[in-house]
N, C-alpha and C positions, 0 to 999 in steps of 0.2 A: 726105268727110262734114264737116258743118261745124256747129259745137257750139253753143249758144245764145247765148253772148255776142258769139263771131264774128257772128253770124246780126242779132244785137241793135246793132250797132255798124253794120253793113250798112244796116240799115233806120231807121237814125237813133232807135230805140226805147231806152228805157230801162227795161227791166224788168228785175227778177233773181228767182230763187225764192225759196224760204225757207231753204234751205241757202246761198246765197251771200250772202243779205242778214248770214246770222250769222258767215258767214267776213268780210264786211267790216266787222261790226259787232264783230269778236272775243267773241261771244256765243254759248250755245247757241241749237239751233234752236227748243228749248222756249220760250227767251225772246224771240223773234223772234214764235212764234206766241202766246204769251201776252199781249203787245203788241198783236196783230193783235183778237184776243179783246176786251181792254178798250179798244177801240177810240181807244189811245196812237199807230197806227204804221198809214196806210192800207195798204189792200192789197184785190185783185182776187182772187177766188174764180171761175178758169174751169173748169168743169166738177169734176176734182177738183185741182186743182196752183192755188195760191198765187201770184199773179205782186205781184211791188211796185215802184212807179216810185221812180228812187234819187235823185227828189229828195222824194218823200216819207220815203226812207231819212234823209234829210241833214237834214228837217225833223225827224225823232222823236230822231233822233240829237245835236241842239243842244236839244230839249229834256227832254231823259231827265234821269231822278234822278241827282246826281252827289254824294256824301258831302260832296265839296270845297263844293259850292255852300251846302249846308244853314246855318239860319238859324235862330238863338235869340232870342226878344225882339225882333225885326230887324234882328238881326249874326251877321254869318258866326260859324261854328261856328268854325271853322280857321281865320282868319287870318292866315296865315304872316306877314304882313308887320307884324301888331302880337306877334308869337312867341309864336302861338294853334298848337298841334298836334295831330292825333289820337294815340291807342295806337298805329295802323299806322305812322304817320309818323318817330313817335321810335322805334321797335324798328327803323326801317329806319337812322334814322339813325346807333344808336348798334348797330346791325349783331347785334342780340339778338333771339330772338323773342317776340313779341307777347303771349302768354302770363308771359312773364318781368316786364312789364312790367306786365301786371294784378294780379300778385303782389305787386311792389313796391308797388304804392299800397292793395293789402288791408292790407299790415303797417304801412305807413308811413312806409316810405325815400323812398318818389317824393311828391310833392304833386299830387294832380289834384282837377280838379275838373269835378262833375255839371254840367251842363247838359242838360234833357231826357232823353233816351233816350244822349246818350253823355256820353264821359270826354273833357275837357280840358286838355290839360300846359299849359302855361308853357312858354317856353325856357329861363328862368330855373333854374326846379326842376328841369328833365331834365337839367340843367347843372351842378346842386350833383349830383342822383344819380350823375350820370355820377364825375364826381371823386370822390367819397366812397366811392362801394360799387365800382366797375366798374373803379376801377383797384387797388384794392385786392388783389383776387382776381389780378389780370395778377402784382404785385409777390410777391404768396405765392407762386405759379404760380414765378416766375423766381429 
């Protein structure tokens, strides 16, 4: 027996379902069909099953929302290369979680700042935090 994409590779065709498109898209299926819905991501309605051609995959997939891409005033939110960072980014880098780091700037150890809908470090500031509070606790600890 020979499976769909065998079958699809045969016939020089490029379709996948809604379950593969979200295994390649590392997405739920939900948001593969919720795509399909606001009509973000073409797709083919045979009878009842969903087919979608993967280079309409490869088109909704270069333009899909991306956090990194996001734009305030017309600059990037994140900037890594002027040492613009999100919350996610610095709890990753400073190997803390994310929450720890919303904390900090409720009290006032971290410095961020608002732009729109999100929070902005500095590398500067996650830099003095980092020294000041995060090693501190290491040297009590030892």
């Amino acid at each position: 027996m020979v499976n769909n994409n065998e079958l699809a590779e045969e016939l020089d065709v490029k379709l996948v379902s809604i379950t593969e498109a979200a295994k390649l898209n590392k997405v739920t299926r939900q948001a593969i069909y919720v795509a399909i819905k606001l009509n973000k991501l073409r797709a083919r309605k045979e009878t009842t099953r969903w087919t979608i051609h993967l280079d309409d995959l490869e088109n909704y997939r270069k333009q899909k929302y991306s956090r990194s891409k996001s734009t305030f005033d017309g600059e990037l939110l994140f900037d890594n290369t002027k040492g613009y960072f999100s919350v996610n980014q610095v709890a990753k880098m400073l190997s803390i979680p994310a929450q720890k780091i919303y904390y900090a700037t409720r009290i006032g150890k971290l410095q961020a700042h608002r732009k729109g809908a999100a929070w902005v470090i500095h590398e500067e500031d996650f830099r003095v935090y980092a020294e000041s509070f995060l090693k501190k606790k290491t040297r009590k600890a030892g």
